[in-house]
N, C-alpha and C positions, 0 to 999 in steps of 0.2 A: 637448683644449685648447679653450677658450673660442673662439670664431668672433667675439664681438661687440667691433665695434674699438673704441677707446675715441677720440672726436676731441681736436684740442687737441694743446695740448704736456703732456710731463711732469708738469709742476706745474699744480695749479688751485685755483680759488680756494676757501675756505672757503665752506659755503653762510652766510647771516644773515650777522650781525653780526662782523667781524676784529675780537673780542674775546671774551674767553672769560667765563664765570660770574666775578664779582670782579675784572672789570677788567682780569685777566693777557692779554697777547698770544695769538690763539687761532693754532696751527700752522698752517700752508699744507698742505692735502692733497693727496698722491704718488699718481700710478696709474702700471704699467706703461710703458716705452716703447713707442713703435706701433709692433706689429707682433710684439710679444718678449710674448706673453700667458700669462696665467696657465695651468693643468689646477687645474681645484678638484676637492675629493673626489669630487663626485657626475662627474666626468668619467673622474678615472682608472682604474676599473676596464675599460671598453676597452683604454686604453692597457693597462692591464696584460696584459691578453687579449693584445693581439699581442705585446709583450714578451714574453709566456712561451709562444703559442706559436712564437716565431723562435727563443728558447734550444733548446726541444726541436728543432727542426728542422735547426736549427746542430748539433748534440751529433747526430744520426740520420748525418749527411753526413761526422762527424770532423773539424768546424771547431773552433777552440779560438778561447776569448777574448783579444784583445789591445787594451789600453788605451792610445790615445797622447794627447798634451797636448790644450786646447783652443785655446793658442795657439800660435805657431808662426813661425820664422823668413819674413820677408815671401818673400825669395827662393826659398821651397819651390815657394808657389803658382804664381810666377810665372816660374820655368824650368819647374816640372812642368806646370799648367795651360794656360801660354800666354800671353804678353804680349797677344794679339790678341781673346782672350777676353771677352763681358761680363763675367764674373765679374772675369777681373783689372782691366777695363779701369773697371768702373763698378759691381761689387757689394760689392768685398772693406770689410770695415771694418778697415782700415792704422794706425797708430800709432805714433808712437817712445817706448820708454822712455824713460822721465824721469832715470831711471839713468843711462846711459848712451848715450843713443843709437839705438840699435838699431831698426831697424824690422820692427814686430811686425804679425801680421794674425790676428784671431781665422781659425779653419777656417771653409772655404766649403765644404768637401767632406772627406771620408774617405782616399781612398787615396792622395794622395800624403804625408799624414805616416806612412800604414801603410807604406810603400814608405821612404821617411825612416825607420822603426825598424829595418826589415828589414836596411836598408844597415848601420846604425849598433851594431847587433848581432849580426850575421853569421848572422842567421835561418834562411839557406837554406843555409848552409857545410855543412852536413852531410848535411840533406834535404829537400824541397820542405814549402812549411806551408800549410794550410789555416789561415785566421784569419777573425772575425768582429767586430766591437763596433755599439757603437750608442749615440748622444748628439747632443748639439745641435749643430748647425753654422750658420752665422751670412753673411747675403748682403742688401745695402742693395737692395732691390728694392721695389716697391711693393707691398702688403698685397694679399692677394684670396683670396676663398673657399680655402683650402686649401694656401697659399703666405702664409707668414711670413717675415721679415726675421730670428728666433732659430728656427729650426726642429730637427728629430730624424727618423734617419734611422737602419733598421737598413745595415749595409754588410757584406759578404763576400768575401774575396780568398783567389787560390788561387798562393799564389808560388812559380816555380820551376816550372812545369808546362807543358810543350811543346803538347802534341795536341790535338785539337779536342774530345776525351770529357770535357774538365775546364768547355771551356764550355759545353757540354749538362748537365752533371753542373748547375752554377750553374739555368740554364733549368730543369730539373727539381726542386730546391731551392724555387725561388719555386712553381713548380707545383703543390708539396706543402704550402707555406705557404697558399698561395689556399683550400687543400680543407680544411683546417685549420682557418682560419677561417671557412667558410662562406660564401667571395664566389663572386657569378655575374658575369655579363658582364665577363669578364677575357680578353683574349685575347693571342698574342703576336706582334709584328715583329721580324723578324730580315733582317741585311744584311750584306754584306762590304765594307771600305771599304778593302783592299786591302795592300800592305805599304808603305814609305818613297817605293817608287821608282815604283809602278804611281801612288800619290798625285802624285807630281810631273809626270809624264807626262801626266795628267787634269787637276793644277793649270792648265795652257793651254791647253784643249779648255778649261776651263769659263770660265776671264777672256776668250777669244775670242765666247764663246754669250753673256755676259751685259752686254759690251761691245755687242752689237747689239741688246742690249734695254736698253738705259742708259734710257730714258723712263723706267721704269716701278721703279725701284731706288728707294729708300727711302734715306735719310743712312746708315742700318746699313750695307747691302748697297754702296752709294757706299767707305764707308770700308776696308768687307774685302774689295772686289774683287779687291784685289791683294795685302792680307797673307794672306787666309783664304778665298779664294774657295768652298770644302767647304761653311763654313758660311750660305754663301748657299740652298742647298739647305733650310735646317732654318727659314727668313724665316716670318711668318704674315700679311708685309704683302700686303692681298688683289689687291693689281692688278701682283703678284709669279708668281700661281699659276701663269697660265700660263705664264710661261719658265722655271718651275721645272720645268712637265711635261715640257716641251718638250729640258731641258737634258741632255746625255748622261750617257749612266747609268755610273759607276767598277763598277759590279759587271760591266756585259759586257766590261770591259777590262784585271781585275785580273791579274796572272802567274801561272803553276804551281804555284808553291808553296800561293799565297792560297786559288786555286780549289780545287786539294784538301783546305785545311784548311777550306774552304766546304761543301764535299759531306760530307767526313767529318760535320759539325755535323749537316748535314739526315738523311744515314743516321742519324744515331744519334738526333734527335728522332723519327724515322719511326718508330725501332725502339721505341721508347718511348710510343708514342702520342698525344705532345703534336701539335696544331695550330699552324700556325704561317704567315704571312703573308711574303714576300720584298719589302721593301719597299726598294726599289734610292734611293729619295731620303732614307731613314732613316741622318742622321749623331748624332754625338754632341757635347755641347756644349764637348769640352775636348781639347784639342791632342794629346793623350799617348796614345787609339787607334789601335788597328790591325786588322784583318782583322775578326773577328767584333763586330759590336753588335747589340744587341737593346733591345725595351723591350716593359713590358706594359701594358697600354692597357684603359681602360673607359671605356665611351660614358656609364655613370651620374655622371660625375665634367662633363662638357660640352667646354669646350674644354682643363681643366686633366686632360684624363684620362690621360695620364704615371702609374702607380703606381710602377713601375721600370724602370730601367735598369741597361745595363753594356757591357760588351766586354771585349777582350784588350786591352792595354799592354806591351806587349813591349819596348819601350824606352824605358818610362817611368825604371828603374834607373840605367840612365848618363847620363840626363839629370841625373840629380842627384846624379850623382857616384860611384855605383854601377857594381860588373860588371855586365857585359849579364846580363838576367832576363827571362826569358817569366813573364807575368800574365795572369791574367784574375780579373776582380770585378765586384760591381754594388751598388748601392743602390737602399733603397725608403723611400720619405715613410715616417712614423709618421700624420702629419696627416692624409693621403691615406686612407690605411687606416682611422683612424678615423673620416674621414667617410664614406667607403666603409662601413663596416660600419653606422654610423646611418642612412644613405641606404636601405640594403637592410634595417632593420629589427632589426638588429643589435643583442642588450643584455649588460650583464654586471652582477654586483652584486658588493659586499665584504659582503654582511650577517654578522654574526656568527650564530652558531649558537643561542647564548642572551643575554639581557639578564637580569641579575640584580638585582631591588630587594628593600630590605629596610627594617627600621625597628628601629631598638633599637641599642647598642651592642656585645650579644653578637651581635646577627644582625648588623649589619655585619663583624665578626668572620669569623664563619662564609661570610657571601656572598663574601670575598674566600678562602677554603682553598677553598669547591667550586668556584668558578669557575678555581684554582691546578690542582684535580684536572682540571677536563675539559682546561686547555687542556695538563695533562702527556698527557692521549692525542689531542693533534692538533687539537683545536676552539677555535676565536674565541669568544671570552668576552667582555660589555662588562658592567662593575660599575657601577651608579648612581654617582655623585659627585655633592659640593652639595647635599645633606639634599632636601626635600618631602616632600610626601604620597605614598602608596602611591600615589593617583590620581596624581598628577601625574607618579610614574615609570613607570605602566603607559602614560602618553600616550606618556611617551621611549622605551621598552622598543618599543611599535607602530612610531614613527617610525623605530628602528633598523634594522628589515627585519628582526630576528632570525627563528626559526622557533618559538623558546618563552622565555615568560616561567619566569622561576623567582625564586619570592616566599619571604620570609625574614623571618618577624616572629617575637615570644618564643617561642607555640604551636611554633613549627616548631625553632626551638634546643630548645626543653627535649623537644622527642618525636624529635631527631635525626633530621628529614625535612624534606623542599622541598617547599613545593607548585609544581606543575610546569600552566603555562598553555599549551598551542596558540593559537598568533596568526594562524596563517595556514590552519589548515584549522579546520571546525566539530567540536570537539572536548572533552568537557568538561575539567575542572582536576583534576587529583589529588593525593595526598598520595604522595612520591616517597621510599623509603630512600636516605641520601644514594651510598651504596656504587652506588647503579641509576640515579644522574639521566643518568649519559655516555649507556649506552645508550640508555635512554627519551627523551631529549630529542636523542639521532642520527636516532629513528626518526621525528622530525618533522621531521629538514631533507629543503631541497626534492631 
């Protein structure tokens, strides 16, 4: 995705003259809304990179695809999320149908419309589901390195799943995706924020601690003293840090149950050899966890170095209206990652295999059957379009990235061969049977 924000509003003005050649009215020129940016070609082969590899790693894990809307009843967000939330309180983009009424909210997140399908289909009535998707989700927040107001996020959920090996299983998941990709300085936090009732118990231990620091509270921290006091702990306002160190920790006071399903986690990362940090002030940003969260972190991203998150949601299901469901899932930026993978050096390309120019109308003929041939055994083919010079399509043919040119003038129709060019290594040209270009022109990709 593009990074360069564009200022201004929407609309801007024509450059020169508000009139066009012969006096006609000249259009008002459109850019993107701020914040919802373009991926142009030369961007998305990254993205494509982590797209395909999180397919493979989803498909490795026996996660299956599921697609739900991008809009969505406002009420999802805002029983499953949290009235008390940024997100609900100050990110969502809300709307009423003009239909009817209704109030509508593009997604600000993934799992509570996955959990809204699950209910709505009887998902888990028969057996627990591994699901994955991934697309744009949408939060009025202000623009910044690697944080968009339309963003894309891959997400994974494991519905129906009791024990603590299913959120290790997820931890491991992203683990495999990191090495996959090729990222360094990725590390991980992990924390237990308890069940219902160890949470309410802490709820007044911590409005008690932060009451005695009321100086130094910020209008956030002021407002969700008393709805949300959890999330005071997650604050980045700096003259906040110390009462935040200072505040008591819910992990040394969570119940029996929590705590075993806390140890079980760390056994089973131990046993697997991930690394991992207990970071007793790590909450998560949305109402509807429980017991295990985590997130993975890199120092090369600065202050926005969040790559992922998750936890368990155990009762996120009957909150919207569902039988009770044990959950756990997490999400990861796409943006993130690909800045991450450019930051660290990171490339990908789309070049096709061959660029094919020609000149004549039996060789345009022919350039479009052998280019039919390679790409029926699996190769990217680009055919000249738009007539020029042989010179001028060997400039396109270089600009394309391919790995060989393959040229197609009358000589080459009437002797039933290509002449076949190496672009990228020093290499001479030869005269190619067309039955031998797939292979010959395989043996120059990179």
């Amino acid at each position: 995705m593009s990074t360069t924000e564009k200022p201004g509003s929407q609309v801007i003005s024509p450059r020169g003259s508000d009139t066009a050649a012969g006096g006609a009215p000249r259009a008002t020129r459109l850019q993107a809304v701020r914040g919802m940016n373009d991926v142009l070609p030369d961007e998305a082969p990254l993205w494509q990179r982590v797209e395909d590899a999180a397919r493979t790693v989803f498909a490795q894990y026996g996660y299956r695809n599921l697609r739900v809307p991008v809009v969505e009843a406002t009420a999802l967000f805002v029983r499953g999320i949290g009235d008390a939330t940024d997100i609900v309180e100050k990110e969502m983009y809300t709307f009423a149908d003009r239909l009817n009424g209704d109030s509508l909210t593009l997604r600000p997140e993934a799992t509570a419309g996955i959990v809204r399908a699950a209910i709505e289909h009887s998902l888990t009535y028969e057996r627990p589901q591994r699901v994955w998707t991934m697309g744009p989700m949408f939060r009025h927040e202000r623009p910044q390195k690697g944080r968009y107001r339309q963003f894309h996020q891959l997400d994974a959920e494991a519905l129906g799943f009791e024990g603590p090996d299913v959120d290790a299983e997820q931890i491991m998941m992203l683990a495999r995706l990191w090495k996959a990709l090729g990222l360094a300085d990725v590390s991980l936090k992990i924390n237990s924020i308890g069940d219902a009732d160890d949470r309410l118990r802490h709820r007044a231990l911590l409005i008690e601690h932060f009451e005695r620091h009321r100086d130094v509270l910020d209008a956030d921290a002021e407002r969700r003293l008393h709805a949300n006091p959890l999330r005071l702990l997650d604050s980045k306002h700096p003259p906040m840090q110390e009462a935040i160190r200072l505040a008591p920790r819910l992990i040394d006071r969570i119940g029996a149950p929590a705590r075993a399903h806390f140890e079980g986690l760390t056994a089973a990362l131990d046993a697997a050899g991930i690394a991992y940090e207990v970071d007793a002030r790590l909450v998560r940003g949305l109402d509807y966890y429980n017991r295990t969260v985590f997130e993975w972190v890199t120092g090369a991203l600065g202050a926005q170095g969040a790559i992922a998150g998750g936890g368990r949601y155990d009762g996120l299901a009957a909150l919207l209206g569902g039988k009770p469901m044990p959950a756990c899932g997490y999400a990861c930026g796409i943006e993130r990652l690909v800045l991450l993978l450019r930051e660290q050096g990171g490339t990908a390309h789309d070049a096709p295999l061959a660029y094919v120019a020609h000149a004549g109308d039996a060789a345009a003929r022919m350039a479009l059957a052998v280019a039919e041939s390679l790409r029926d055994r699996g190769h990217a083919v680009v055919v000249h379009a738009g007539g020029g010079s042989l010179k001028s399509q060997m400039k396109r043919a270089d600009a394309s990235g391919a790995a060989v040119a393959l040229i197609i003038g009358d000589d080459e129709v009437a002797a039933g061969t290509v002449t076949l060019k190496p672009l990228r290594v020093a290499a001479p040209q030869s005269a190619v049977a067309v039955a031998d270009v797939a292979a010959r022109a395989a043996s120059y990709a990179a």
